[in-house]
C-alpha positions as CSV (number, residue, x, y, z in Angstrom):
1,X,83.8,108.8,109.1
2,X,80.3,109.4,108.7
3,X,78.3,110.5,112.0
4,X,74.5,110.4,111.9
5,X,74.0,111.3,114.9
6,X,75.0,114.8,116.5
7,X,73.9,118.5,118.6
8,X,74.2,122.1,118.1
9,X,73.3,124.8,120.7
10,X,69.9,124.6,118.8
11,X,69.3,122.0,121.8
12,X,71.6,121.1,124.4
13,X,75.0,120.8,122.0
14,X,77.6,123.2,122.8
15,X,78.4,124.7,118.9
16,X,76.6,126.5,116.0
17,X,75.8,124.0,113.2
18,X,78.6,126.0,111.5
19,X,81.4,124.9,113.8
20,X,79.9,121.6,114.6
21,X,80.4,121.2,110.8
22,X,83.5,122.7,109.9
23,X,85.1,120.9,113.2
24,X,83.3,117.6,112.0
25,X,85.3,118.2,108.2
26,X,88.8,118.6,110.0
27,X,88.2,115.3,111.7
28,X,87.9,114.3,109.0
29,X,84.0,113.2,108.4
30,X,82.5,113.0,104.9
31,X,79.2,113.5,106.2
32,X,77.2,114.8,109.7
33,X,74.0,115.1,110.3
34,X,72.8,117.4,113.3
35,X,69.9,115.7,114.7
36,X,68.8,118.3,117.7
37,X,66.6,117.3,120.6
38,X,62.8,118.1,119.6
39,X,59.2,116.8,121.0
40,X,56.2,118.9,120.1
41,X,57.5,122.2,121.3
42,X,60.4,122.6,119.3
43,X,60.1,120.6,116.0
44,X,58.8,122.7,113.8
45,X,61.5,125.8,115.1
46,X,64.4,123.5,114.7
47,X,64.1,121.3,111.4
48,X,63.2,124.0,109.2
49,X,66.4,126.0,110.5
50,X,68.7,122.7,110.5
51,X,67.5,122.7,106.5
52,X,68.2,126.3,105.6
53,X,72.2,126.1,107.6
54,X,72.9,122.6,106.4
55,X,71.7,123.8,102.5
56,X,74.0,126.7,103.1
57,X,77.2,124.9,104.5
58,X,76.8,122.1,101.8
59,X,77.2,125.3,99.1
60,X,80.5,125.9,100.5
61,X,82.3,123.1,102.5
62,X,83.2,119.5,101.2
63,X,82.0,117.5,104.5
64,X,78.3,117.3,103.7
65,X,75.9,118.3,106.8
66,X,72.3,116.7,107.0
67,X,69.4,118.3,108.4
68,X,67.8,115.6,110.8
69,X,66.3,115.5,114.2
70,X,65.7,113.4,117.0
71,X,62.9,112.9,118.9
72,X,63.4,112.9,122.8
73,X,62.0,111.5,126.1
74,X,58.0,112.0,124.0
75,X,55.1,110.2,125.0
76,X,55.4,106.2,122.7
77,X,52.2,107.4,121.0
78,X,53.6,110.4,119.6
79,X,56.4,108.8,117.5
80,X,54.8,107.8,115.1
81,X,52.9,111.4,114.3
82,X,56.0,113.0,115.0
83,X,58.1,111.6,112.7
84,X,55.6,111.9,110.1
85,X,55.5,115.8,111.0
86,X,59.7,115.9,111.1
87,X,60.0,114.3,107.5
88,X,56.9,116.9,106.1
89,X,58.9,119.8,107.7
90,X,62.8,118.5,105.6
91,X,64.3,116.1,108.0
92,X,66.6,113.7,106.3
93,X,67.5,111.8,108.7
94,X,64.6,111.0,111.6
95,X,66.4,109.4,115.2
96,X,64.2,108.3,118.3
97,X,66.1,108.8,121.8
98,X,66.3,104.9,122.6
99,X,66.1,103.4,126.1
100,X,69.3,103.9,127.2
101,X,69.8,103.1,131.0
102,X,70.8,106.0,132.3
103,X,67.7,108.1,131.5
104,X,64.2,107.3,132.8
105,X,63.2,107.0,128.8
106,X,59.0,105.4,128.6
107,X,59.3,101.8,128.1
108,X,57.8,101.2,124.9
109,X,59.8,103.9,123.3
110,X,62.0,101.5,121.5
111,X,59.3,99.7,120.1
112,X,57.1,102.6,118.7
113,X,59.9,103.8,117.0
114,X,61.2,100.9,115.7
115,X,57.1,100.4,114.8
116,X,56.9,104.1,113.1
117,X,59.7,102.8,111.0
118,X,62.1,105.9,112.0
119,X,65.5,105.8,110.0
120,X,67.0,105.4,113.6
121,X,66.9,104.1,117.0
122,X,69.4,105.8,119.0
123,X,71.3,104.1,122.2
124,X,68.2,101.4,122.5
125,X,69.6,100.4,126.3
126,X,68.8,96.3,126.7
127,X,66.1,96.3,123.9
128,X,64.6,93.1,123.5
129,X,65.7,90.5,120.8
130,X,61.8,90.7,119.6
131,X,62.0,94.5,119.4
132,X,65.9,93.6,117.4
133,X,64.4,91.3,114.9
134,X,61.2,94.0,114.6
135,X,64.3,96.3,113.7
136,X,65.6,94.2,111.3
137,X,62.3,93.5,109.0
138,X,61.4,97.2,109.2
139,X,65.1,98.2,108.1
140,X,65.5,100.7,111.1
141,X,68.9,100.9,112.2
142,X,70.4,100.4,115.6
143,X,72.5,102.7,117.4
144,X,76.4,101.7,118.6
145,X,77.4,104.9,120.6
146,X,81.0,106.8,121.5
147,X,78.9,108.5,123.9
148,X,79.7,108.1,127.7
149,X,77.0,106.3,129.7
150,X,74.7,105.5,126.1
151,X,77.8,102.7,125.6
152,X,77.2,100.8,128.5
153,X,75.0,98.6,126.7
154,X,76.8,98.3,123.2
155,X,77.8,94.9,123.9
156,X,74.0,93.9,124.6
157,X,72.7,95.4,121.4
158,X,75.8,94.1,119.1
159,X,75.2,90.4,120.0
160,X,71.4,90.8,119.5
161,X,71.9,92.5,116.8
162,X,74.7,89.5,115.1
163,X,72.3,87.0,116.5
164,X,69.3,88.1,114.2
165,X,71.1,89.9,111.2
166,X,69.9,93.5,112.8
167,X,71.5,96.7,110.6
168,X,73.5,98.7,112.9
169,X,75.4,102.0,112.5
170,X,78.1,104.3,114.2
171,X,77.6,107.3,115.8
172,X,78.7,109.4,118.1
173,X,76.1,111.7,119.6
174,X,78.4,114.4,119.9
175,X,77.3,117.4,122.3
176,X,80.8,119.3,122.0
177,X,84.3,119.7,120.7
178,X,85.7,116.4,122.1
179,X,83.0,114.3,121.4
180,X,83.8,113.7,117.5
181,X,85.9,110.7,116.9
182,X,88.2,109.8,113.9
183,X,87.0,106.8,111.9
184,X,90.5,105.0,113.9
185,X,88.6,105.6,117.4
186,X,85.2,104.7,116.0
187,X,87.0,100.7,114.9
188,X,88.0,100.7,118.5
189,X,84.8,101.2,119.9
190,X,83.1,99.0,117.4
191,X,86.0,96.1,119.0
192,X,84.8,96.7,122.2
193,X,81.3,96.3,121.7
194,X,82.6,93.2,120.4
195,X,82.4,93.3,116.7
196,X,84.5,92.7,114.6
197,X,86.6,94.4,111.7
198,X,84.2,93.5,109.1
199,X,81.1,94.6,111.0
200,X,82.9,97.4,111.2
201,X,83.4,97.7,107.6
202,X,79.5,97.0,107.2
203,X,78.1,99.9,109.7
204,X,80.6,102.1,107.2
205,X,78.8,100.6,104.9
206,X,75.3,101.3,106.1
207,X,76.3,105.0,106.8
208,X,77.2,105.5,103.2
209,X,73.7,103.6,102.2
210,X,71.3,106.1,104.3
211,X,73.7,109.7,103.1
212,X,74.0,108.0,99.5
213,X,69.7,107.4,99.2
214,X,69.3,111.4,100.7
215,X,68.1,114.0,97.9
């Protein structure tokens, strides 16, 4: 299992990066990235602190942590800026909080983000299929969530996403112990958004690409 997509106490996760990362290695995962809540308050306190632990861990543990971050609830014209800032400060991995229905995200949020080419767009809620094919030419991957409430609408953004050839991934924005899932739970929630072994296999797949093209 490889989960892009993940909190630590440094926002409004439960655990240290250092448990969130040794309890992500007993799952097991090959590779986590903890991608903390920022806007322009918090960035430049988190990523540089997410880069220092995750060098640290990766010195010592075999399940590789990634220093990300994802960008939450900000004003559409400040993705773009932002993300630019995040990648400047060491982020490896850059996510945008998508419109998921059940928080009062901006509309427009999916688009500018998808737009500012971020690596990717969490929970997107009902994006549109122009904003899904935008996706797809820019290569910025879309979001199919374990996360309670975020999954309402995997079934929306898996058939856009097969309709037009979108790249999706599997994650499970985990705030806490029981919110990591074994690669087994991951294929069942992957069937119930109604895809089907082999996309499966390819969100693996695109997981692998993003850790495998990281310095």
């Amino acid at each position: 299992m490889i989960d892009l997509h993940t909190h630590s106490l440094f926002s409004d996760g439960e655990l240290l990066p250092s448990e969130l990362i040794r309890r992500a290695e007993m799952i097991p995962c090959r590779a986590v990235a903890i991608t903390d809540h920022a806007d322009t308050s918090n960035l430049d306190w988190i990523v540089p602190r997410l880069v220092q632990v995750c060098r640290d861990l990766n010195v010592h543990w075999k399940v590789r942590a990634i220093a990300g971050i994802e960008l939450t609830h900000v004003p559409p014209a400040l993705i773009s800026p932002l993300t630019l800032k995040a990648r400047s400060l060491g982020a490896q991995v850059v996510l945008v909080h998508g419109e998921t229905i059940v928080e009062p995200v901006v509309p427009g949020t999916n688009h500018q983000a998808i737009d500012a080419g971020v690596d990717i767009l969490a929970h997107p809620g009902l994006i549109s299929e122009e904003e899904v094919i935008l996706a797809r030419e820019r290569g910025v991957f879309l979001e199919i969530t374990s996360r309670q409430g975020h999954s309402l609408t995997n079934g929306h953004v898996a058939r856009l996403a097969q309709k037009v050839g979108a790249p999706l991934l599997l994650n499970t924005d985990a705030h806490r112990i029981g919110d990591l899932i074994s690669r087994e739970m991951a294929l069942k929630v992957a069937l119930g958004a109604g895809l089907g072994t082999d996309e499966f296999e390819t969100m693996m797949e695109n997981s692998r690409k993003i850790i495998s093209g990281l310095k």
